[in-house]
N, C-alpha and C positions, 0 to 999 in steps of 0.2 A: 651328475652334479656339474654345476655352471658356475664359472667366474664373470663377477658383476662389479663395474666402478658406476657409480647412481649418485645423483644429487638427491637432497633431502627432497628439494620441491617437485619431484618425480616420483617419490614411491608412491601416492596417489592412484597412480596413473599406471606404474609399473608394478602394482605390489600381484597383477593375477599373472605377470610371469616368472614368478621367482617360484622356488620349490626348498624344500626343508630340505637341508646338507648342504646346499648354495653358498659359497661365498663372497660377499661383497665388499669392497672398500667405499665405505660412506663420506661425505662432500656434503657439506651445507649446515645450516641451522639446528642444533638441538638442544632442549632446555632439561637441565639437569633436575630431578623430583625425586625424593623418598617419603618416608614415612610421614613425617611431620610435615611436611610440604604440604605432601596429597589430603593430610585432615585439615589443611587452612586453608586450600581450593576447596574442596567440597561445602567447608563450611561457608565461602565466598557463594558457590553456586547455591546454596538453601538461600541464601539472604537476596539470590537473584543480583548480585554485588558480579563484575568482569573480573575474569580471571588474572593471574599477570599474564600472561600470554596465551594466545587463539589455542584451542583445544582442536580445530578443526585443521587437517594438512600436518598436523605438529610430528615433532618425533621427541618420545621422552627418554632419557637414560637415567634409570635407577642408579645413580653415585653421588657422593659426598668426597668432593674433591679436596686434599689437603690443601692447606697454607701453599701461597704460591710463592716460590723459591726467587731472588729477585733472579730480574734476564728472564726468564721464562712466563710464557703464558698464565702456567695453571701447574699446579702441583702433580703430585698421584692420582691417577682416577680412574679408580677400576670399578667393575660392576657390582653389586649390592644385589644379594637376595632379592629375585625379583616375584615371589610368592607375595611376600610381603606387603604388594600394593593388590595382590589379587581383588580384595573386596572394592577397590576403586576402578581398578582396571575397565569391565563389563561398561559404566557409565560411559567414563570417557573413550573407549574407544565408540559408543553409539551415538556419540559427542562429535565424533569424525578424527576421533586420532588416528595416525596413518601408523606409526611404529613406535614396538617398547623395544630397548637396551639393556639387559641385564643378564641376568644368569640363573640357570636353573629352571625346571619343571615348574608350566601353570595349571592351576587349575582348570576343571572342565569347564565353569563359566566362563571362566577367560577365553578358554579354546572358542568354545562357540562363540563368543563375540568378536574373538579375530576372522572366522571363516563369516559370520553374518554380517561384519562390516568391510569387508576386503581387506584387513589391515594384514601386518606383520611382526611377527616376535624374532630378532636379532640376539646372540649371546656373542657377548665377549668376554675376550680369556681372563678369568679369574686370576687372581696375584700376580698380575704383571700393569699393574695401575700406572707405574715410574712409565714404563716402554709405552701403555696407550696416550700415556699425556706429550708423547713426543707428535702424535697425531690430531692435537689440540692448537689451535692456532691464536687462539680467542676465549674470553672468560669473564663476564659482567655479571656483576648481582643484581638480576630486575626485583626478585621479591624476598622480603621476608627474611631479611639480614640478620635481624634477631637469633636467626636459626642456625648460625655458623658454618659448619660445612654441608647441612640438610638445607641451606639459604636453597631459592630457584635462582640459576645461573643460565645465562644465554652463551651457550657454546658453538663454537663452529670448528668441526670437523675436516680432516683432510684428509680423504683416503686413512677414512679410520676402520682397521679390519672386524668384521663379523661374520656372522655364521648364523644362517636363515634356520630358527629353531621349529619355528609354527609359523607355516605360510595358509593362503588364505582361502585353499581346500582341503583344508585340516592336517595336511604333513605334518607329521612332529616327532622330532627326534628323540623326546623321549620315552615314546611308549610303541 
């Protein structure tokens, strides 16, 4: 197991040397998506309608960040069950998504479209959302405000810790 500091706009590039138990501190752009998010992109991509943010190079984190305390960036924002987006997952990663954020075992579609598109699955540590959002530096609503804390946020990361769950010749630590 390897210790990794990575910019978002290098896991591209870098995701065929990372291994599952890898540790990395994340740096750069990620756009927050859960449940009701990923049914109003999908529904955006049927209608052939842009997404709010490129699907291609991206990195998504499954969280629903609380109200942001004033002085600070961004609230709580820990990972979110990331099964949950499994039946969208396969798509957008053939989309050219480069990494998901979340927590917990995917399914084996998902698997296979992490190793068939070189991407990477990242887990960060559940119930500690207060301590990850100290690794938040940045927090805009680009889409879908309606949706509250499910809105899509553009966040930027700083040496935000994870843990290479499924890299992208199928390592995976949970099985």
């Amino acid at each position: 197991m390897r210790e990794w500091k990575l910019d978002t706009r290098d896991l591209p590039a870098r995701a065929k040397e990372l291994s599952a138990g890898d540790t990395v501190l994340l740096s750069g752009t990620v756009y927050t998506s859960r449940d009701a998010a990923h049914k109003r992109i999908f529904e955006l991509l049927e209608k052939g309608e842009q997404t709010p943010y490129p699907i291609r190079g991206a990195v998504v984190y499954y969280a629903g960040p609380t109200p942001t305390p004033p002085g600070l960036s961004i609230g709580a924002c820990g990972p979110t069950t990331s099964s949950r987006m499994d039946v969208y997952a396969p798509r957008m990663l053939d989309m050219g998504l480069a990494a998901m954020v979340g927590k917990g075992p995917r399914s084996p579609a998902v698997c296979d479209a992490i190793v068939r598109n070189g991407a990477v699955y990242f887990c960060a540590v559940g119930g500690a959302g207060a301590l990850a959002s100290k690794c938040i530096t940045s927090c805009e609503v680009i889409a879908f405000d309606d949706l509250g804390c499910e809105s899509v946020k553009r966040l930027t990361f700083r040496d935000f810790p994870l843990t290479v769950a499924i890299d992208c010749r199928g390592g995976n630590l949970f099985i």
